[in-house]
C-alpha positions in Angstrom: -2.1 -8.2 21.3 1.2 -9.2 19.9 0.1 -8.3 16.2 0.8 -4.5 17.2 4.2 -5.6 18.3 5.1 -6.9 14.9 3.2 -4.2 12.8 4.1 -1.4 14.8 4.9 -0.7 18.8 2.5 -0.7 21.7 4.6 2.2 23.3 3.5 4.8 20.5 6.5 4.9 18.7 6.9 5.6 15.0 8.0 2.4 13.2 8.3 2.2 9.3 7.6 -0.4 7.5 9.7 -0.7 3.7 8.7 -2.8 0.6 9.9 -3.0 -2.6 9.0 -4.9 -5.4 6.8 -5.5 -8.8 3.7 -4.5 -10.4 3.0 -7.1 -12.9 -0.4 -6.7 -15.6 -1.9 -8.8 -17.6 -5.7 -8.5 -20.3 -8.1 -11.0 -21.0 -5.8 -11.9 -24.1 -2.5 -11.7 -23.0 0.1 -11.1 -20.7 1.3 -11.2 -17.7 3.7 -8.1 -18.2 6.1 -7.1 -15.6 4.7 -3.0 -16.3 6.4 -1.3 -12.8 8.8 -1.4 -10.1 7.6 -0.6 -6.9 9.1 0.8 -3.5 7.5 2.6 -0.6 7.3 3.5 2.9 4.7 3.4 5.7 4.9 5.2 9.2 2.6 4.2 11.7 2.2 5.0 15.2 -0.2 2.3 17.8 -2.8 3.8 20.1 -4.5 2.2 22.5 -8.6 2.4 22.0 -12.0 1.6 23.7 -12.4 -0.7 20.6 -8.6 -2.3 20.5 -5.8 -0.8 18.7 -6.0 2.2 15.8 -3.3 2.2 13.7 -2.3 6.0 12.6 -0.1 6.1 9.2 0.7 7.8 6.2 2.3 6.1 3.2 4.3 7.2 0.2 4.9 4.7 -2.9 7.0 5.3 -6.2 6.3 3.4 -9.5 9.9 2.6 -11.2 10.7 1.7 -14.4 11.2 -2.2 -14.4 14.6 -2.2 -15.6 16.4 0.7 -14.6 14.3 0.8 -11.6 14.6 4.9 -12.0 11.7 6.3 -10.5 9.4 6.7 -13.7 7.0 10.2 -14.0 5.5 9.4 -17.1 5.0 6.3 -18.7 4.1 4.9 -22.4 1.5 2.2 -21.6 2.5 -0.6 -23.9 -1.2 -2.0 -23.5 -2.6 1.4 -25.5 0.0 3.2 -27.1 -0.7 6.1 -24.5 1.6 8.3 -22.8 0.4 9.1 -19.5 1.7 11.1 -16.4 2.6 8.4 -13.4 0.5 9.2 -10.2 2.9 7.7 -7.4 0.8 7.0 -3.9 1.0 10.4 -1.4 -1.9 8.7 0.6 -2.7 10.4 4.2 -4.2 9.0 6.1 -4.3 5.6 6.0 -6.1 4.9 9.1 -6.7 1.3 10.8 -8.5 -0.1 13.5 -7.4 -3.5 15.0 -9.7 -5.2 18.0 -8.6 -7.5 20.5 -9.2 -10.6 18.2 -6.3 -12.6 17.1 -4.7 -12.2 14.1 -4.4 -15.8 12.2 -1.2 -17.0 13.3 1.6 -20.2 12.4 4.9 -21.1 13.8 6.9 -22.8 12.0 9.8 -23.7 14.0 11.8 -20.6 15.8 10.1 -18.2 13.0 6.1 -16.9 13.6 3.9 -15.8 10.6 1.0 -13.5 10.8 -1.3 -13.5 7.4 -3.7 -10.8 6.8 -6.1 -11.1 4.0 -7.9 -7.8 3.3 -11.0 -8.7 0.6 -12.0 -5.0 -0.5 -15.3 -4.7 -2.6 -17.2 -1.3 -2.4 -18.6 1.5 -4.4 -15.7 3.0 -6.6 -15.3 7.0 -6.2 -15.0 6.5 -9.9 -18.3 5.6 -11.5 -17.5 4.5 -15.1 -20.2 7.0 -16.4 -18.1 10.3 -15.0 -14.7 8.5 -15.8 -14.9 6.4 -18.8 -11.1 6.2 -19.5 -10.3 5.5 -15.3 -12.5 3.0 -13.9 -13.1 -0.4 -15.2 -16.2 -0.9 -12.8 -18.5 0.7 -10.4 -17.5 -1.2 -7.8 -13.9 -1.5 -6.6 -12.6 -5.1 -6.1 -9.4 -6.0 -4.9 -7.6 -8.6 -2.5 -4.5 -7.2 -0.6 -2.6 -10.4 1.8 0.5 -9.8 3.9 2.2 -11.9 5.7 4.5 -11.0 8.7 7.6 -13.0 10.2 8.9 -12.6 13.0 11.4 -14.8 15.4 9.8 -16.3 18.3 12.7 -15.5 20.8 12.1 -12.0 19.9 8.2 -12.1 20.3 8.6 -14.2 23.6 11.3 -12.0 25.0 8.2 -9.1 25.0 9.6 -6.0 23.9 7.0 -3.0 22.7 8.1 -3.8 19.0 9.6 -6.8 17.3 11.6 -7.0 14.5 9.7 -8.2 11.3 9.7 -8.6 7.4 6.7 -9.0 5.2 5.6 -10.1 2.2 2.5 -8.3 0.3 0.8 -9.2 -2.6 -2.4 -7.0 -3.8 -4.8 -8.1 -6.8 -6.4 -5.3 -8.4 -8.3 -3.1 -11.1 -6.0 -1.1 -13.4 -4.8 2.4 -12.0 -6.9 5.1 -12.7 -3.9 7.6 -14.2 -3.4 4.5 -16.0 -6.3 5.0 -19.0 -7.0 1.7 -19.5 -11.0 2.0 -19.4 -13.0 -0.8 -19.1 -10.4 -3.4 -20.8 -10.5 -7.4 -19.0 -7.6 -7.5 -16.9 -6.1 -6.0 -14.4 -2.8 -5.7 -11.5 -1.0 -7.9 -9.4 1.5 -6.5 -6.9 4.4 -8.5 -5.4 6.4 -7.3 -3.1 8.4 -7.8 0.2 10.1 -5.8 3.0 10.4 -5.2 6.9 9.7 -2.8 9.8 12.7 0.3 10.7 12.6 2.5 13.6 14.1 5.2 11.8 13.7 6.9 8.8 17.9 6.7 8.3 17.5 3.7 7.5 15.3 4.3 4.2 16.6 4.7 0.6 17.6 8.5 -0.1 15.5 9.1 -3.0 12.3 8.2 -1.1 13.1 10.0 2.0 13.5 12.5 -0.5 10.1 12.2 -2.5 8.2 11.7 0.8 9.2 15.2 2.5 9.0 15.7 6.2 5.5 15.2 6.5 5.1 12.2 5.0 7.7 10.6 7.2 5.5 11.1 10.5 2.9 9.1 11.4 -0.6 11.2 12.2 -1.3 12.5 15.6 -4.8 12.2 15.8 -7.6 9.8 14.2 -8.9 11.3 11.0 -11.4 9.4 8.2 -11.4 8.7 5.2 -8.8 6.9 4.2 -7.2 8.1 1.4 -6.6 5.7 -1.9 -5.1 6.2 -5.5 -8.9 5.6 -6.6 -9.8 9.3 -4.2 -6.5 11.3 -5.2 -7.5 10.5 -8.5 -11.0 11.7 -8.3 -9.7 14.5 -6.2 -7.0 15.8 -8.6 -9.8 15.3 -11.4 -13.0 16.9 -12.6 -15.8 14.0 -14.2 -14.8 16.0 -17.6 -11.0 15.4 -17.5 -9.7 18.8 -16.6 -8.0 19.0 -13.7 -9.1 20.4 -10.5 
């Protein structure tokens, strides 16, 4: 399957794959505002399965304030007047399995794109009635859509992994840490980036913030996946105390 080639390595190696970009918000009354910088890191590591491909990986993600692009720890929402202490994304696993179906696919010329639209609607591990101030719905709702480019001599010369940058673009509720309740609106994310074999080749500070272990894919196959929606609910009791 050469989607494993450009999202990771058929030989089991660990590849990383960087973005950076924006977080943009906006309510039913106004907006958009750009609210966040955004960078992060996944490592993932290909295994052959009876059912395809899994993908094994681990991500970190840092929110930045949008004009310094400092990493930001606590933010004043300008949509509430609220301070609030910024939850960056420590998610492990983030666990994937890909069959033997093709991935939807254009070439344009010497460059190949792979898109990869993700619809996501599903109970939220947040019910509205135990976290009022978190979770704008019962039901999480979000649309996630990458797209992968890649040079055909690259993909036809047939090496385990191939060279690629992304693009990634995720619609989505407000952030729990966030305290924005059940207010009309919600995020977009917009960012871009491409696939390292090493971690060198990563910005310092979030080599730094991720730590060893987050800069190694998993060994084995564990569920579930972890999201900002179950850290939340995991770092928090239905009362607001934490746990």
């Amino acid at each position: 399957m050469d989607f494993i080639r450009v999202r990771a390595s058929t030989d089991g190696a660990e590849t990383f794959s960087y973005w950076t970009g924006d977080v943009y918000g906006w309510q039913d009354d106004g907006g958009p505002h750009h609210l966040f910088g955004f960078e992060g890191v996944n490592v993932a590591r290909a295994v052959r399965s009876d059912d395809g491909w899994r993908l094994l990986t681990r991500e970190v993600a840092l929110y930045l304030d949008p004009a310094t692009r400092e990493v930001a720890d606590s933010w004043d929402n300008p949509l509430t007047g609220r301070r609030v202490e910024v939850q960056h994304v420590y998610n492990d696993p983030v666990n994937q399995r890909l069959g033997d179906h093709a991935v939807p696919v254009t070439r344009l010329g010497d460059q190949v794109v792979y898109n990869v639209d993700v619809r996501l609607a599903y109970p939220s591990p947040l019910k509205v009635a135990d976290y009022p101030d978190n979770s704008a719905s019962d039901t999480y709702r979000a649309l996630e859509l990458f797209q992968f480019f890649v040079s055909a001599r690259d993909l036809d010369a047939g090496p385990p992994g191939v060279p690629a940058a992304f693009s990634w673009c995720r619609v989505s509720p407000w952030l729990p840490w966030m305290a924005m309740g059940q207010r009309g609106g919600g995020l977009v994310y917009h960012c871009r980036g491409a696939k390292f074999a090493r971690a060198a080749e990563l910005p310092v500070r979030l080599r730094e913030r991720a730590g060893e272990h987050f800069l190694h894919a998993p060994e084995t196959w564990t569920a579930p996946n972890m999201t900002s929606w179950t850290a939340f609910a995991a770092r928090q009791r239905p009362d607001g105390a934490g746990t």
